[in-house]
C-alpha positions as CSV (number, residue, x, y, z in Angstrom):
1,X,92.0,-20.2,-23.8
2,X,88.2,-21.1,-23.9
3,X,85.8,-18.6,-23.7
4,X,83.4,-18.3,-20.1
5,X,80.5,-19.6,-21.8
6,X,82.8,-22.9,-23.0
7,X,84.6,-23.3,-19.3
8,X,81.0,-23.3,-17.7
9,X,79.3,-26.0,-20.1
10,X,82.8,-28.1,-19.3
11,X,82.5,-28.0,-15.7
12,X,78.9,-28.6,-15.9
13,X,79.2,-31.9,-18.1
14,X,82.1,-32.9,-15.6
15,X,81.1,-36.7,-14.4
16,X,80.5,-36.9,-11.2
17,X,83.3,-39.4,-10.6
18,X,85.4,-36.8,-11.2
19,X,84.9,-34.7,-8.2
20,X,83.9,-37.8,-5.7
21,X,87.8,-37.4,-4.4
22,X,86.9,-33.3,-4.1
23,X,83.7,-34.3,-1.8
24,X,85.0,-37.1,-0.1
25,X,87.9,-34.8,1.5
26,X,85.6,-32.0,1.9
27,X,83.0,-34.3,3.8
28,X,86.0,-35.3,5.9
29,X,89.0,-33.0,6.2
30,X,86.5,-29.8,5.2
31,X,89.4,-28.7,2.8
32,X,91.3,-29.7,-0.2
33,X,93.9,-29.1,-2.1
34,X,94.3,-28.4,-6.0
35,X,96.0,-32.0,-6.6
36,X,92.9,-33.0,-5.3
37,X,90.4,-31.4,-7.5
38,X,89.7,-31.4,-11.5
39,X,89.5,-27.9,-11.3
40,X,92.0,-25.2,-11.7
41,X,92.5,-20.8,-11.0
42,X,90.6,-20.5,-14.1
43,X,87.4,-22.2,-13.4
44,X,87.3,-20.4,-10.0
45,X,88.0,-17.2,-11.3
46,X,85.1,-17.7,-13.9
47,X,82.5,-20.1,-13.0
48,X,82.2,-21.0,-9.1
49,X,79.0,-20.9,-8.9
50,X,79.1,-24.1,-11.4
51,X,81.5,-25.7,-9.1
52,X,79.3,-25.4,-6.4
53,X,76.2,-26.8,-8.4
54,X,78.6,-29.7,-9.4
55,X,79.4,-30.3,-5.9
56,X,76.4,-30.4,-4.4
57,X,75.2,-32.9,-7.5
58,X,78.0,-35.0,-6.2
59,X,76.5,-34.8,-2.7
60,X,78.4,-31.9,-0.8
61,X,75.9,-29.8,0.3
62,X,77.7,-27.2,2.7
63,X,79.1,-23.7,2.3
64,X,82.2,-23.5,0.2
65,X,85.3,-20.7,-0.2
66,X,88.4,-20.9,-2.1
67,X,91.3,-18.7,-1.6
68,X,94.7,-19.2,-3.3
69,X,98.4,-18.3,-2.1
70,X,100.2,-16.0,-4.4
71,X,99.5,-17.7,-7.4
72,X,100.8,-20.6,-6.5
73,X,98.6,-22.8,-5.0
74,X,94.7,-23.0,-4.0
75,X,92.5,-24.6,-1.5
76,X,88.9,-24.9,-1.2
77,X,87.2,-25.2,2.0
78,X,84.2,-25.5,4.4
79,X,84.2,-21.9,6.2
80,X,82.0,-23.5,9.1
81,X,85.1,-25.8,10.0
82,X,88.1,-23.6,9.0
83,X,89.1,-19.9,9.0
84,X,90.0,-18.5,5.7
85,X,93.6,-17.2,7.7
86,X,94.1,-20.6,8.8
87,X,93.7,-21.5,5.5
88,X,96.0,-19.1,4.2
89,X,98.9,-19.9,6.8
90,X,98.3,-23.3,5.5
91,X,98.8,-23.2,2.1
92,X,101.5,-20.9,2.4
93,X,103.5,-23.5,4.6
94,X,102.3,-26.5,1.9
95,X,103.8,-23.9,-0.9
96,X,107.1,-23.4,0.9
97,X,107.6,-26.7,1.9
98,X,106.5,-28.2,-1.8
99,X,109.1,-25.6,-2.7
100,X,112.2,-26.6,-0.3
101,X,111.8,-30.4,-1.1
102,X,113.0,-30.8,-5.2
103,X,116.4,-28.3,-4.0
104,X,116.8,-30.3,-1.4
105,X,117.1,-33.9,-3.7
């Protein structure tokens, strides 16, 4: 695993183009998804202050919260637009229902 010092110079040398997707849902939807973003639990845990720099480089320039559904998932989103609960009920129905689909094939 890298070190904090390595994850933060990595999300800070991310190209922009690589979190134009993240903003562009943010700007619209005011949350997104992890298949969404180029970031994972691990750079939230460690450097989200970096993310938010990164984003705002990118052109988001809005409040910004994360929160993540027992491990399994994680959102990030604008807390001016969304609860954090509504959030939550959210990705817990987008967990379950990723969940259902591959025993249901």
């Amino acid at each position: 695993m890298l070190d904090v010092l390595q994850l933060k110079h990595s999300v800070n040398r991310m190209p922009l183009e690589k979190v134009r997707v993240t903003v562009n849902e943010l700007q619209l939807e005011g949350i997104v998804t992890e298949g969404k973003t180029p970031f994972n639990r691990v750079h939230f845990n460690t450097c989200f202050a970096e993310i938010e720099a990164l984003l705002q480089r990118a052109g988001y320039h809005r409040q910004l919260d994360v929160v993540g559904y027992q491990g399994l998932a994680y959102a990030m989103f604008d807390p001016t637009r969304w609860e954090a609960v509504e959030v939550l009920r959210w990705l817990k129905e987008f967990t379950e229902e990723a969940q259902r689909r591959p025993a249901a094939q």
